[in-house]
N, C-alpha and C positions, 0 to 999 in steps of 0.2 A: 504493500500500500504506500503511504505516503509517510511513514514515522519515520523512515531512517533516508536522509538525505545522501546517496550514494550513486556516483557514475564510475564506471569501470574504465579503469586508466587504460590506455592503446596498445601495452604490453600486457595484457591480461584479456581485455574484448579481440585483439589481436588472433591468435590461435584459437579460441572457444571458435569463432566468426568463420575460420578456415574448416576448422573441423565441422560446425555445423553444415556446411555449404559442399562438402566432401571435396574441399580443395587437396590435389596431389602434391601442387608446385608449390611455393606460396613465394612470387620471384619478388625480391627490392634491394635496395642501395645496400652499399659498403658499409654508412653508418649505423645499420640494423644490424652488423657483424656481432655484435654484443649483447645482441637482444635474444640470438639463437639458443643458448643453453638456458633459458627459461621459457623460451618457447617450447625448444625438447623436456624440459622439465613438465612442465602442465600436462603436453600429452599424456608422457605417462602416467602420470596421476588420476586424469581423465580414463585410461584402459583398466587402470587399476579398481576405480570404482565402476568398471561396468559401462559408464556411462559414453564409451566410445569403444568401435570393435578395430584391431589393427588392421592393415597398418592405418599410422594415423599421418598426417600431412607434415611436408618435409619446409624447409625454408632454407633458400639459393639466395648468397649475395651477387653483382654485379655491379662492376664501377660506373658511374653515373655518364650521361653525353654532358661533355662538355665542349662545346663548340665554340670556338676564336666568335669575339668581334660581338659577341650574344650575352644577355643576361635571361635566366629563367627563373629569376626567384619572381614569384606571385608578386609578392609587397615591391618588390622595387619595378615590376611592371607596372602594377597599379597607379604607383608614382607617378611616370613617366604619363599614365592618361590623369590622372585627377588633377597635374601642375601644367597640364597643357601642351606637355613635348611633342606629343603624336598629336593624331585628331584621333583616337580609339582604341580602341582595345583589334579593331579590324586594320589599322593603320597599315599598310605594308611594308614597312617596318619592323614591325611586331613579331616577336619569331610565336605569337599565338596559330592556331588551326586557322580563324577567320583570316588573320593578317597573311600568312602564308598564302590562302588562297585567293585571295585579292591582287599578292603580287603577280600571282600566273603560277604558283607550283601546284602540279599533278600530284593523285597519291601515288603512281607509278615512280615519280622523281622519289617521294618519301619512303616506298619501301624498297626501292634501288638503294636509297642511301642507307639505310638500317642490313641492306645484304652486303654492302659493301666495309661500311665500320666492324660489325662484327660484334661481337660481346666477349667481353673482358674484365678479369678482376682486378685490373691495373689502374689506376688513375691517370688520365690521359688528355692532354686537347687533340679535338679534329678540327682540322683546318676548315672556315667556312668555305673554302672554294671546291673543297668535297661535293658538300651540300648544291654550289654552281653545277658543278661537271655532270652531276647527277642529272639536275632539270634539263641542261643542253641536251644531254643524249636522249634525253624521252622526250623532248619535243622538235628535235632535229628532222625524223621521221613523220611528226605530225606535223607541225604548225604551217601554215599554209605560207608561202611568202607573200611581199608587197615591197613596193618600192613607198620611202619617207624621205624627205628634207627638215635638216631638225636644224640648221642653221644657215636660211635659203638666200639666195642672191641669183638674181634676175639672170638669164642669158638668155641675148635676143640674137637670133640667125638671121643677120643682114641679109641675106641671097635669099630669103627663104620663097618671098612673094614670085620672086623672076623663078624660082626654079621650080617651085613646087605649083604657086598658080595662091592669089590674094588669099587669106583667111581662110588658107587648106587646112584640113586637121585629118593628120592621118593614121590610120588608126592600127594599132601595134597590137600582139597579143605576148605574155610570155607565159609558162606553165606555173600553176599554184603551187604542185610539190612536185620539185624536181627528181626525187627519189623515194617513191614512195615503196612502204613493205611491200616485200613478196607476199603475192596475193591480194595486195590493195586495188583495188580501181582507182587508176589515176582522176585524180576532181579535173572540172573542166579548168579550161584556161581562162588566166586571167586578162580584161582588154581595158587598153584604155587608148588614147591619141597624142600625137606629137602635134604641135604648131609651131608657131613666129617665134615662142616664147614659152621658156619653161623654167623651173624654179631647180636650181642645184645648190649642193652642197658648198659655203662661201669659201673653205678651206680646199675644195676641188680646182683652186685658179690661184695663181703664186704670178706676178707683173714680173716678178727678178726670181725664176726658181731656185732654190737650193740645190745643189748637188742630188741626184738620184731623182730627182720630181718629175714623175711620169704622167702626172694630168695635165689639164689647161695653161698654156702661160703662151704668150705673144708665139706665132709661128709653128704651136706643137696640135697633133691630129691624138684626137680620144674616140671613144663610139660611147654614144648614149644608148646605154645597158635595153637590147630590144628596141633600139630607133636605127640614128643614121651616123656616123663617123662625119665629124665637124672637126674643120678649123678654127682653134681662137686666131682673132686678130686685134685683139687688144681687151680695155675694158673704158667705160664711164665711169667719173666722180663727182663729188658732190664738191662745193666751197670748201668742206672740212677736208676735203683728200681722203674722204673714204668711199669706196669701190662701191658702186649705186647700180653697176649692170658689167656684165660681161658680154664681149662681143664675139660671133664665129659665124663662119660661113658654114653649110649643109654641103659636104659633097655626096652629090646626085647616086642613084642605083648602086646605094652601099647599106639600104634595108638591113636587118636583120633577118636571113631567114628567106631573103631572096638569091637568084642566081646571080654571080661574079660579088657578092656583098663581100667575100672576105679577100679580094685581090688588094684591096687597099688595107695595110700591113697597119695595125695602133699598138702599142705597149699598154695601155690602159683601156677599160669601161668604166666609166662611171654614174651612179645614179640617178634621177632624175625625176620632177613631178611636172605632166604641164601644166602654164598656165587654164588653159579651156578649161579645163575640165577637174584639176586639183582641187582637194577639200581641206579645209583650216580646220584645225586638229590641236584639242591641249594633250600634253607627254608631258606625265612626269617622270623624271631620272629619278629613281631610287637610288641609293647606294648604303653603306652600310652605318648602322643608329650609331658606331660608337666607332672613336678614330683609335682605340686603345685594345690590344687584341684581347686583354683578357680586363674589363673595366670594370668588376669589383670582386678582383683578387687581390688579397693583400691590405686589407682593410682603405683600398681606393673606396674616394664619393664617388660613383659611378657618372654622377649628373654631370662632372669636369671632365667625362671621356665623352660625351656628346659629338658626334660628327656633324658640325654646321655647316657641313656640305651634303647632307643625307639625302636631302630632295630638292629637284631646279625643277618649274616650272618652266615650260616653253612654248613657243606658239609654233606650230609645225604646218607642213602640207603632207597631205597623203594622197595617193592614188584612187581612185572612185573604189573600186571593190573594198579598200578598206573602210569606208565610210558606214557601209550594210554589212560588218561586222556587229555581231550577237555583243550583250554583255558575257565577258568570263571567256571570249573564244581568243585562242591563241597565234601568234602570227610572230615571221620573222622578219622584221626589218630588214632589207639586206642592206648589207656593210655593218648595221648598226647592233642590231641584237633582236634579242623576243620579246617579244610585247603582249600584253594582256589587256584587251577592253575593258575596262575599270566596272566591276561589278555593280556599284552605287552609280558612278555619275556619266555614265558613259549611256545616250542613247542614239537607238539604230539609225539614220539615214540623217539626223538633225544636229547632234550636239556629238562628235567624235573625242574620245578621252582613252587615253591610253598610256599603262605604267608598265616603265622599263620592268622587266624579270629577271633579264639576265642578259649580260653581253655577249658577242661571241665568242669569247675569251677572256681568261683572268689577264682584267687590265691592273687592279688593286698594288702590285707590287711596282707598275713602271708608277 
């Protein structure tokens, strides 16, 4: 009844709870190492009275995940939403379940990574770029591609009107998954159009190139990834002396995908969105919550390993198919990385929102 004001301490409700439940395993952390011989003690006391028939349930320690660059204590999550750091408990940021799947990770990524770390009674870090390599390889085979410009500067094809014919738009296809599984049905292809004017990468054009720079600079030929091999022939600026357009000629019957298109020889492709037809898209770059690989080891405040560079806002162009992108569907940027249509704020054909998930390669140490 109610006279004797008693709850049963965790190492005592502990084992009764297992044995009730006819647990075999009873798996937890390293720090329950010392809890095992009174957990083995109860059992038998429990066979002894009758009250439990053998065998009676075992308990496996196991060293905990501890993963670079992450915190998983509850209370100092909780923190980081109740003082404002993230926007939620789903932030993608968050190494929580929601947060994780918002940034774009599959369970396929989460239980590749649990096959691959392994289990151990050693106390250990794993690298978060584990947890990267993992996502890439399960969504390399799915994620559909798409050309983006996440840092775009005009180039307009002077020749375009003489050669092509006034306000031609012509219209390209490339494939959605270039490789997809054995036994997949290839998805259709993806279309969009070239014109006068299309939106590239601003880093794609160098006026004085560096040593080794094999895209756009005064006198040099590239091919627009699925268009046409262009000449730059210089760029536009503004008063400030900053680069407001790139200029290149179109040379003719070098299609992608047509007959003689690959006689004219390029060292580079590079990306591309047109103007006609390009959609304005917010990307947010995620990157990692804490700049300190292990930020509350060692009696660290964790809130002083804050990465204030954990998320950029940008204003992008995308390619039309990605605009009729689902919330939660996944896509690879080419050059850039995978991207995830942002679960919350991302709608189909109107409002485009998209969070980096993962690059295509660990940039983190350059």
């Amino acid at each position: 009844g109610d006279k004797w004001c008693i709850y049963p301490m965790y190492t005592f409700a502990h084992p009764i709870e297992d044995a009730l439940e006819q647990i075999t395993h009873s798996i937890c952390t390293l720090e329950f190492e010392d809890q095992r011989p009174f957990y083995d003690w109860l059992m038998a006391r429990l066979i002894e009275g009758g009250l439990l028939s053998a065998p009676p349930p075992k308990q496996y320690e196991f060293a905990r995940l501890n993963l670079t660059y992450v915190i998983t204590s509850k209370r100092k999550l909780a923190a980081l939403v109740y003082d404002h750091k993230v926007s939620g408990w789903d932030d993608p940021r968050m190494p929580t379940i929601v947060g994780l799947r918002r940034r774009g990770y599959t369970p396929e990524s989460l239980r590749l990574f649990a096959d691959r770390i392994g289990v151990t009674k050693s106390d250990s870090w794993i690298d978060y770029s584990t947890l990267e390599g993992c996502l890439r390889e399960d969504l390399e085979v799915k994620a559909h591609r798409g050309m983006a410009v996440l840092n775009p500067v005009k180039l307009v094809l002077t020749n375009w009107d003489e050669v092509m014919g006034t306000d031609h738009l012509e219209p390209c296809t490339q494939p959605a998954l270039p490789h997809p599984p054995e036994g997949v049905e290839p998805p259709p292809p993806r279309h969009f159009t070239i014109g006068k004017e299309v939106w590239i990468e601003r880093e794609d054009f160098e006026e004085v190139p560096p040593k080794g720079y094999k895209r756009l600079f005064p006198g040099n030929k590239v091919r627009l990834k699925g268009g046409y091999v262009i000449e730059c022939t210089g760029c536009a600026k503004d008063a400030a002396g900053v680069i407001t357009e790139v200029l290149a000629t179109v040379v003719p019957d070098t299609k992608s995908g047509t007959p003689g298109s690959d006689l004219v020889k390029v060292k580079a492709a590079i990306t591309w969105v047109g103007v006609a037809n390009g959609v304005p898209a917010e990307v947010r770059l995620y990157d990692r919550l804490f700049s300190d690989a292990q930020p509350d080891a060692g009696g660290k405040d964790f809130l002083e390993c804050l990465n204030p560079n954990s998320l950029k806002v940008i204003s992008a162009f995308v390619e039309p198919s990605l605009a009729n992108a689902l919330p939660d569907q996944k896509f690879q940027f080419e050059r850039h990385g995978y991207f995830v249509a942002d679960r919350v704020d991302h709608v189909q054909g109107s409002k485009p929102v998209f969070n980096l998930a993962v690059g295509l390669k660990d940039s983190w140490g350059k």
